[in-house]
N, CA and C atoms as a LAMMPS dump frame, in Angstrom:
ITEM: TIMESTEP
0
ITEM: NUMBER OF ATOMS
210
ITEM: BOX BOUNDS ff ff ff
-5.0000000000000000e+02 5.0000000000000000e+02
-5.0000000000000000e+02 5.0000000000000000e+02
-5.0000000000000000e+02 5.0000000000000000e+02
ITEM: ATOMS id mol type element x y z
1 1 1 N 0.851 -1.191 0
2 1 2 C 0 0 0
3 1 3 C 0.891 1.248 0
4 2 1 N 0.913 2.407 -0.798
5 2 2 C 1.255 3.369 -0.729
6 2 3 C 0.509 4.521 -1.159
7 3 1 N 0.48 5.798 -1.143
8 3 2 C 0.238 6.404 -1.352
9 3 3 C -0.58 7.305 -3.055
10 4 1 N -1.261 7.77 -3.116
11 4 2 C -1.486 7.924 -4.401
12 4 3 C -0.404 8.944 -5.156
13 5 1 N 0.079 10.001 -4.22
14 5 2 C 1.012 10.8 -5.134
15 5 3 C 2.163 10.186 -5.513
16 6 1 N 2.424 8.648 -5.198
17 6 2 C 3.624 8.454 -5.568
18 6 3 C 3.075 7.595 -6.68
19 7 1 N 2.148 7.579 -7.663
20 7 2 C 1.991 6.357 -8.517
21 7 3 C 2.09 7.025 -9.937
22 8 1 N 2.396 6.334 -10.938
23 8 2 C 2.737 6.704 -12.271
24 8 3 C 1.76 7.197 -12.964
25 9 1 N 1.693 8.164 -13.714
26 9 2 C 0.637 8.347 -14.49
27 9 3 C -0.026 7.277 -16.029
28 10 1 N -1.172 6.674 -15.852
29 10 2 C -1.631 6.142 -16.83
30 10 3 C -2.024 4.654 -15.785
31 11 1 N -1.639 4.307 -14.742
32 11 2 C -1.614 3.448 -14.017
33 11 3 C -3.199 3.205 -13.168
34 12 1 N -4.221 2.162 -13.522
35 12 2 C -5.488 2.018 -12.694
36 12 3 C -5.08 1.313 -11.913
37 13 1 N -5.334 2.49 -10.369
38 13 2 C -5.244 1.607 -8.977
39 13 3 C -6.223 1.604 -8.182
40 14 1 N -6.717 0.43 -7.768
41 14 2 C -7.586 0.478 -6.641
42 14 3 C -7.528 1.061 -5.323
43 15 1 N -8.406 1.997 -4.65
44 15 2 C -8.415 2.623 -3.425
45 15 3 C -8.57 1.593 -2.259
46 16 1 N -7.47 1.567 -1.157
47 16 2 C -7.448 0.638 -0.427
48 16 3 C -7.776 1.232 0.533
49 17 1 N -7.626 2.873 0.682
50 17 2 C -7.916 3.38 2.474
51 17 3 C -7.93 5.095 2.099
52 18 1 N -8.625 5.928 2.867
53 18 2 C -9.086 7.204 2.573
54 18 3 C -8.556 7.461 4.296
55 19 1 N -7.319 8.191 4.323
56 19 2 C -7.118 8.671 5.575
57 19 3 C -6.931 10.163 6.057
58 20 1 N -7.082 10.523 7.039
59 20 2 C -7.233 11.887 7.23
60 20 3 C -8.439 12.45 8.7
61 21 1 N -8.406 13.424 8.198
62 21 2 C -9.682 13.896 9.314
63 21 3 C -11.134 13.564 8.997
64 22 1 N -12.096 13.333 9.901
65 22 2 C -13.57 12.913 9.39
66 22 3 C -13.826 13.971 7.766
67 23 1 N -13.846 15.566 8.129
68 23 2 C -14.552 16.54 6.773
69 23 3 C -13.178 16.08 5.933
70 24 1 N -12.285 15.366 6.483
71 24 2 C -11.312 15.471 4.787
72 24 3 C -11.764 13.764 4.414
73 25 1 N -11.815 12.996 4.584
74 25 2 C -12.336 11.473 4.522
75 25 3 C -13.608 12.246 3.564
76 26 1 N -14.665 12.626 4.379
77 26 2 C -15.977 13.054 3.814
78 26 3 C -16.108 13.484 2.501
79 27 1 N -15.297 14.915 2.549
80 27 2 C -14.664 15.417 0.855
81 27 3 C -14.261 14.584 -0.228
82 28 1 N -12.966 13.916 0.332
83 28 2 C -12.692 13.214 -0.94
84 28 3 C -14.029 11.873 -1.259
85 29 1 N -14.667 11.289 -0.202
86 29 2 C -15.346 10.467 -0.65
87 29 3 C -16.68 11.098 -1.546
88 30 1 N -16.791 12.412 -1.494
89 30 2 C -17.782 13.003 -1.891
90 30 3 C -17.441 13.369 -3.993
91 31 1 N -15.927 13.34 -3.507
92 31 2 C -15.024 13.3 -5.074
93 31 3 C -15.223 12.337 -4.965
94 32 1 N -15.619 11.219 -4.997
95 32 2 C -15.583 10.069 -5.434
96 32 3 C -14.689 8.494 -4.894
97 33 1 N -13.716 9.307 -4.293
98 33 2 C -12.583 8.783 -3.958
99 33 3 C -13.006 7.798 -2.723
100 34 1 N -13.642 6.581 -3.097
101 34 2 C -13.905 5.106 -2.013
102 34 3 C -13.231 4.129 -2.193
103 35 1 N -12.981 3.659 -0.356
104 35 2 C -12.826 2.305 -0.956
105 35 3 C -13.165 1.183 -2.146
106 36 1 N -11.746 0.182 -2.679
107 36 2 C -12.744 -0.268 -3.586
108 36 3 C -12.631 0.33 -4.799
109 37 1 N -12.639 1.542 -5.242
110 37 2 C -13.118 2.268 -6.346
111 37 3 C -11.521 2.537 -7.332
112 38 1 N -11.749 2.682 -8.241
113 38 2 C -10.504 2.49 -8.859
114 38 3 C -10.363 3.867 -9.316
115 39 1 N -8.608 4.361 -9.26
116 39 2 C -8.602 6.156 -9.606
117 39 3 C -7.528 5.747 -10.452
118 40 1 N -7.151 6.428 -11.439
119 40 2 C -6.087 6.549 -12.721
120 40 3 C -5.238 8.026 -12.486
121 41 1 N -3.907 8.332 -12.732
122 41 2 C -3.609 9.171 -12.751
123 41 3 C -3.14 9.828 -13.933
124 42 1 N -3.964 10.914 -14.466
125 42 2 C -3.617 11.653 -15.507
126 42 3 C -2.355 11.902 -15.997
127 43 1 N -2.103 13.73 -14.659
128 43 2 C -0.821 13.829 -15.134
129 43 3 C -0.343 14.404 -13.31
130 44 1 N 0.917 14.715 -13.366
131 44 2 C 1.182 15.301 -12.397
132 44 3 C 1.699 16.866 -12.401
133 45 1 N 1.841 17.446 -11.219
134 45 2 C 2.239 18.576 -11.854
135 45 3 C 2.994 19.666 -10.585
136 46 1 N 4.114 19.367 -10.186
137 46 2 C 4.724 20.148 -8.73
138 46 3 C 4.027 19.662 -8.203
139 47 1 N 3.768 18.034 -7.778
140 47 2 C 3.006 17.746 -6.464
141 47 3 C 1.234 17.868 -6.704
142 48 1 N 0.73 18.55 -7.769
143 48 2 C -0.901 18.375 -7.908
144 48 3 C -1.219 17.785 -8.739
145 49 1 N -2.258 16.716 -8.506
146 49 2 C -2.351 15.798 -9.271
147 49 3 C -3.525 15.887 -10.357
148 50 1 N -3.681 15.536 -11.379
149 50 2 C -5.129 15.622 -11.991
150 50 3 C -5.241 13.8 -12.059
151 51 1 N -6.304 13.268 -11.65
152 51 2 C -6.887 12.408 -11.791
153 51 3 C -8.199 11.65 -12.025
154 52 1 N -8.404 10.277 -12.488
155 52 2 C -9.849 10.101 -13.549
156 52 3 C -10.25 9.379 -12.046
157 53 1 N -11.355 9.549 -11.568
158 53 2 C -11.732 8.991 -10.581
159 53 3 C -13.431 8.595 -10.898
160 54 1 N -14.497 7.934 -10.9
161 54 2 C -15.824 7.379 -11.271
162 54 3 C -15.915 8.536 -12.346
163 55 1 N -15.185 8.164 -13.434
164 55 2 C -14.954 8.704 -14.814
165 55 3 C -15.663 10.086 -15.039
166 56 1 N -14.602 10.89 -13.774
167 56 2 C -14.847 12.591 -13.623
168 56 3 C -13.433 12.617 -13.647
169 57 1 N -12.818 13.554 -14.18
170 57 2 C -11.719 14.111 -13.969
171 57 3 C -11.456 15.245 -12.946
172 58 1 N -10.479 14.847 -11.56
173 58 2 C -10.479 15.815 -10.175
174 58 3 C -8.864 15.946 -10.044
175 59 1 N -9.103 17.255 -10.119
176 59 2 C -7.488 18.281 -9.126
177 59 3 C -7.343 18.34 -8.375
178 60 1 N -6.45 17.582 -7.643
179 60 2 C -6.097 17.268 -6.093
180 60 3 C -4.469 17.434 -5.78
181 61 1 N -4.15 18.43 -4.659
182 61 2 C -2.979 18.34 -3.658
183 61 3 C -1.921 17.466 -3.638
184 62 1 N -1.322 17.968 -3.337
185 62 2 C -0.039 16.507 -2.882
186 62 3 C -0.72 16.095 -1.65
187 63 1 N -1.325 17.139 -0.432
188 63 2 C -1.268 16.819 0.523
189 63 3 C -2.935 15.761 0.566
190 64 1 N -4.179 16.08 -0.312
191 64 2 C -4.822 15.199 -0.154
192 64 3 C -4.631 14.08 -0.61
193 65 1 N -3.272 14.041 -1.925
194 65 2 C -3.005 12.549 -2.738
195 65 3 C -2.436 11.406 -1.534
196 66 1 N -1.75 12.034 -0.537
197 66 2 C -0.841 11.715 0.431
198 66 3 C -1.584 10.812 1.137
199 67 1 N -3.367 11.63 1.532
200 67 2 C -3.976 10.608 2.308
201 67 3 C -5.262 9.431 1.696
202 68 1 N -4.293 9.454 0.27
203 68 2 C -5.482 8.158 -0.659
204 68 3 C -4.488 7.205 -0.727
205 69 1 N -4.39 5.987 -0.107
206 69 2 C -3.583 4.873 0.012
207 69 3 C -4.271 3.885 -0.945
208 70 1 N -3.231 3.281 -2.019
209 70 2 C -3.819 2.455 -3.352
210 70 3 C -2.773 1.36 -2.838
């Protein structure tokens, strides 16, 4: 298990754990981002990520990629 900002772009990984505070858990699951659910990474960019998540495309942090464990 590691982290999502460290994964390659073009790569489908399954979400193994959404960690963080309850409203940050809440948020990203509200992006889509669940257990279970599979996220792709676009591109990267200084640490922000664009990624295909329940086939929406979402701009996310280093620091929220940090707490999506694939």
């Amino acid at each position: 298990m590691m982290p999502l900002s460290m994964m390659e772009a073009g790569e489908p990984n399954v979400i193994k754990k959404v960690g963080g505070k309850e409203e940050t858990r809440r948020f990203l699951e509200n992006l889509g981002f669940v257990v279970g659910g599979t996220v792709t990474v676009i591109s990267e960019t200084d640490g922000n990520m664009i990624v295909n998540v329940k086939d929406s495309r979402v701009a996310i942090g280093k620091d929220m990629a940090n707490k999506i464990m694939v």
